[in-house]
C-alpha positions as CSV (number, residue, x, y, z in Angstrom):
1,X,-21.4,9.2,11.7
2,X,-19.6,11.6,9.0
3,X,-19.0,14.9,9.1
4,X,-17.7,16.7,5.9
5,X,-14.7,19.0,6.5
6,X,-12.6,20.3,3.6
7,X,-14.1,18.0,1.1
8,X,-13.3,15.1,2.3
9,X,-15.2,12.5,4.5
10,X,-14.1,12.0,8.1
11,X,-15.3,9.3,10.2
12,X,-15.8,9.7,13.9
13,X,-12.6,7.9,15.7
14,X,-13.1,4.6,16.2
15,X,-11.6,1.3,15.5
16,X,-11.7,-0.4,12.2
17,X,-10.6,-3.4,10.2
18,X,-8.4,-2.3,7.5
19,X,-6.9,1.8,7.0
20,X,-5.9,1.9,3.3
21,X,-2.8,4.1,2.7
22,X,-2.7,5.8,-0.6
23,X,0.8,7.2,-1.6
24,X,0.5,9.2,-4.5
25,X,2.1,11.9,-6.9
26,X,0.9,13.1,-9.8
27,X,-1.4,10.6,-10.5
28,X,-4.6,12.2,-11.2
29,X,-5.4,10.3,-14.3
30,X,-5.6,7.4,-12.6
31,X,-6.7,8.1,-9.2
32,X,-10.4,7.9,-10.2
33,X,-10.2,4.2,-11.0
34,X,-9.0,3.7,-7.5
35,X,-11.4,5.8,-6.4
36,X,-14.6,3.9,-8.0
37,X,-12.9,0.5,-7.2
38,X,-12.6,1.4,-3.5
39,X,-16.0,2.8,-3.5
40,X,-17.3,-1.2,-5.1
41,X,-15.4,-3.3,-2.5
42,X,-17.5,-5.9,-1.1
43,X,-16.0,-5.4,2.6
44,X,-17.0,-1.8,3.9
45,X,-15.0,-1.7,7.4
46,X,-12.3,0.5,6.0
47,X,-10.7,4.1,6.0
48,X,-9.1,5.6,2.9
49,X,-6.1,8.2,4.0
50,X,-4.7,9.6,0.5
51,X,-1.0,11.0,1.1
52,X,-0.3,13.0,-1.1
53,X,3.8,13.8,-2.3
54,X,3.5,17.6,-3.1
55,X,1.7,16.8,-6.8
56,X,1.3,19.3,-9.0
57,X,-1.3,18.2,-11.5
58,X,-4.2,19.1,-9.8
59,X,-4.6,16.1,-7.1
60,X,-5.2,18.5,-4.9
61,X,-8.4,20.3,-5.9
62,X,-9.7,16.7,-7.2
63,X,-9.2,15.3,-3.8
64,X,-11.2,18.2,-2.3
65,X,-13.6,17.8,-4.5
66,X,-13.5,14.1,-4.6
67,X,-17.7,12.2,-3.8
68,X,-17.1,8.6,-2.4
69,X,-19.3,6.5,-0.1
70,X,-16.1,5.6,2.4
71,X,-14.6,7.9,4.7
72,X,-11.6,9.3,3.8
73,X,-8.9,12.1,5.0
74,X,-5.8,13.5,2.9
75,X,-2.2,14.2,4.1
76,X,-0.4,16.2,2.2
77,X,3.4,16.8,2.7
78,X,5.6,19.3,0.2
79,X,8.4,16.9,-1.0
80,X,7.3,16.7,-4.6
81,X,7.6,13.2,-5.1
82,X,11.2,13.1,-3.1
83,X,10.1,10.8,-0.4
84,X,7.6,7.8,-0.5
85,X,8.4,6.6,3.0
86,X,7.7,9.7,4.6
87,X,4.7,10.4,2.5
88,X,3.1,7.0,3.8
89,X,4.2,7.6,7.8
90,X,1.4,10.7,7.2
91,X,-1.7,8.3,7.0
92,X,0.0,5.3,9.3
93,X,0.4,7.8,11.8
94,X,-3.7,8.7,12.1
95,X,-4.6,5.6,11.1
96,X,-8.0,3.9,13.1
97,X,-7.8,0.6,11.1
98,X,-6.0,-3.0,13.0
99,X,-4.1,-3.3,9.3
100,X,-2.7,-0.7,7.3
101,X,-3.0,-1.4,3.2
102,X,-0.8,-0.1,0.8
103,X,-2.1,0.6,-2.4
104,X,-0.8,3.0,-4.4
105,X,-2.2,5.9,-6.4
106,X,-1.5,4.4,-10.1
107,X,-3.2,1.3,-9.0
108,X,-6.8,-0.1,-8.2
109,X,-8.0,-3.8,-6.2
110,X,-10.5,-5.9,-7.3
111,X,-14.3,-5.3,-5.7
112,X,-13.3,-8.1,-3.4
113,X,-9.7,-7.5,-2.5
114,X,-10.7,-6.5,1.0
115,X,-13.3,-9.0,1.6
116,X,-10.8,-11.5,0.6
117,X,-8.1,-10.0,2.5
118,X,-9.7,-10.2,5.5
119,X,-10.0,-13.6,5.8
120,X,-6.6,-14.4,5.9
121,X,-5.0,-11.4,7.7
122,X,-3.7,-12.1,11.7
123,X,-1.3,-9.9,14.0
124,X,2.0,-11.8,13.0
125,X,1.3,-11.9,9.2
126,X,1.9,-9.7,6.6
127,X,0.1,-10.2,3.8
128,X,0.6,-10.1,-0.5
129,X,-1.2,-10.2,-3.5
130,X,-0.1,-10.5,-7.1
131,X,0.0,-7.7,-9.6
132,X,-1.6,-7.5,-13.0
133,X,-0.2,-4.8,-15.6
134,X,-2.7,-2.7,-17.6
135,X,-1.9,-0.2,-20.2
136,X,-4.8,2.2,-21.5
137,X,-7.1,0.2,-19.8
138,X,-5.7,-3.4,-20.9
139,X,-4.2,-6.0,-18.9
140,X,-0.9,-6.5,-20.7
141,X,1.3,-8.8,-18.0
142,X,1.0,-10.9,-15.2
143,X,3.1,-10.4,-11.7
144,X,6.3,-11.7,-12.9
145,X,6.9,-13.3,-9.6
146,X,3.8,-15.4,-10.3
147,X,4.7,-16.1,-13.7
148,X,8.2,-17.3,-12.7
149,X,7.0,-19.6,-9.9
150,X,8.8,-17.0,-7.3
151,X,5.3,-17.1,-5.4
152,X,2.8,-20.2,-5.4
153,X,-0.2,-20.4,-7.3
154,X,-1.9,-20.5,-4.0
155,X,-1.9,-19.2,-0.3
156,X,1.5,-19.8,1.2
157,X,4.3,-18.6,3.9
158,X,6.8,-17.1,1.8
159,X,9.7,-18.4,3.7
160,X,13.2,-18.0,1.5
161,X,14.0,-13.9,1.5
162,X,10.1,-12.8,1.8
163,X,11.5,-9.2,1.4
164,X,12.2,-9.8,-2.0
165,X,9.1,-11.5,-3.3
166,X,6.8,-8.9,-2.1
167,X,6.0,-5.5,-3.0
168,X,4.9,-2.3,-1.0
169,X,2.1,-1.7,-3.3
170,X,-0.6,-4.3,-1.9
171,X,1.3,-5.3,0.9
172,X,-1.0,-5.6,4.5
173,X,1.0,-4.4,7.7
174,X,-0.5,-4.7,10.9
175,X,-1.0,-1.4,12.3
176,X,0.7,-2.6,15.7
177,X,3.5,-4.0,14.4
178,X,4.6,-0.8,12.9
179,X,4.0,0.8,16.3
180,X,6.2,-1.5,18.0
181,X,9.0,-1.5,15.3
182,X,8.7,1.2,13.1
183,X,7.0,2.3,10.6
184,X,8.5,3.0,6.9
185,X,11.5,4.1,6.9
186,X,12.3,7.6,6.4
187,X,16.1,7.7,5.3
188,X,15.4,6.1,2.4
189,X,15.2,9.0,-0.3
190,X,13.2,8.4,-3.6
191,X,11.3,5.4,-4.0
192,X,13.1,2.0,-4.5
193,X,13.3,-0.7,-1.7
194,X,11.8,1.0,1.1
195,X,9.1,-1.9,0.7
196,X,12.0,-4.7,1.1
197,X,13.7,-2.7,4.3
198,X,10.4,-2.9,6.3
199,X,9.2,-6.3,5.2
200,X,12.7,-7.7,6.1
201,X,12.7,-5.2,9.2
202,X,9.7,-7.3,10.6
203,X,10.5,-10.6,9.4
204,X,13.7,-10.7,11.0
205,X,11.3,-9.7,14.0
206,X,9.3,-12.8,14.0
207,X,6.5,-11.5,11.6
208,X,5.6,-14.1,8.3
209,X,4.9,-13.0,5.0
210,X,2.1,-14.9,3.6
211,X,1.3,-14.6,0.1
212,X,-2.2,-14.9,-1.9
213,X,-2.9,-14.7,-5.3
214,X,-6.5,-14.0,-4.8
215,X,-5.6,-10.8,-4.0
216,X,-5.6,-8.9,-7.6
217,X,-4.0,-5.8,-7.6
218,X,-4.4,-3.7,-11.4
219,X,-1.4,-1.4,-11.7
220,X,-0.9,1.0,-14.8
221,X,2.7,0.2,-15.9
222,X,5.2,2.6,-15.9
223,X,9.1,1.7,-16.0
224,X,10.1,0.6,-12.5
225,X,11.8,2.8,-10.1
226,X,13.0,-0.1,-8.5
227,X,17.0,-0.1,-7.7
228,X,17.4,3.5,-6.4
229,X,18.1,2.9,-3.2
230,X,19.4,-0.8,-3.5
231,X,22.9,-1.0,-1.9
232,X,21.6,1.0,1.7
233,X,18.7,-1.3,1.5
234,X,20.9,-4.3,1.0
235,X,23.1,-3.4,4.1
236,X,20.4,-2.7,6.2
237,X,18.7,-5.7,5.3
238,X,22.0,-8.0,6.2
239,X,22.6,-5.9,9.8
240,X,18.8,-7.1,10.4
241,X,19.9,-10.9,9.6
242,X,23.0,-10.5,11.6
């Protein structure tokens, strides 16, 4: 059923539950705890496809090199961290799973994030989680969205301005919507709101945002890129309403 080719594990094409989509740039320090989670997850019917951004400390060989019990392929494109939406249309692109996961490479789920995810995914939902900070191995915050009350303490449509109480990183696409509408969107430079165009993209095309906070996603905190891109992805956003 595998077959090993350049170090990593390829799966004979054929249909699966879930594709996860790993963007990631010079993140090998943590990319092991993502690798070990993913290799624990209760739910097996998945794909990993690592894109990597052109990193330069060593992600490369370690991905070659990588052992895991899933099946994997990498992608990697020479931008050097220049384009996140780009780097993640590599693995949407091959992708064999019915939902693409987003998860990136300074982050790792819980052992049943997937099992838990799949009961509650459908074709004209996307799905969220919350967001725990850790630090040195500590969780040292909670998703401020769920601290604030922006999100429910349970499962629930998000239905005032989904695009702005989600996040790219553990955010669940279906695969065909991004076929029918696009996928991420590549004019967006940097990293910064690419994760609000597409959710708003494909809410304004009839898709819910449904939000659970069973789905734990640990990110290593770093301070947020967020804002780069926020005026272009404010105007596209409003055309998309209009």
């Amino acid at each position: 059923m595998y077959k090993q080719e350049y170090g990593c594990m390829v799966r004979q094409k054929r249909k699966m539950r879930f594709s996860i989509v790993i963007g990631t740039y010079n993140q090998i320090e943590t990319l092991p705890k993502l690798v070990e989670s993913l290799d624990n997850q209760t739910f097996k019917d998945f794909e990993v496809l690592f894109c990597n951004d052109g990193s330069t400390d060593g992600t490369k060989e370690y991905l070659a090199e990588m052992k895991a019990t899933f099946p994997f392929r990498v992608f990697t494109q020479k931008n050097k961290g220049m384009r996140l939406s780009k780097n993640l249309n590599q693995g949407i692109k091959e992708s064999l799973g019915e939902y693409c996961v987003f998860i990136m490479g300074d982050s790792f789920p819980e052992m049943d994030y997937l099992e838990t995810l799949n009961d509650i995914v459908d074709t004209d939902r996307l799905v969220c989680g919350i967001r725990i900070q850790v630090d040195n191995g500590k969780g040292v915050d909670i998703d401020y969205r769920f601290k604030k009350g922006l999100v429910p303490q349970e499962q629930a449509l998000l239905l005032k301005q989904p695009w702005s109480l989600a996040t790219g990183n553990g955010l669940t696409i279906p695969t065909e919507a991004m076929k029918k509408y696009g996928m991420w969107n590549e004019g967006i430079e940097g990293y910064g709101g690419d994760d609000n165009e597409i959710i708003a993209r494909l809410y304004f095309k009839g898709y819910t945002v449904y939000s659970d906070p069973n789905l734990r996603l640990y990110h290593n905190w770093h301070k947020s890129k967020a804002g780069e891109n926020n005026k272009k992805v404010i105007e596209l956003i409003n055309s998309y309403a209009r």
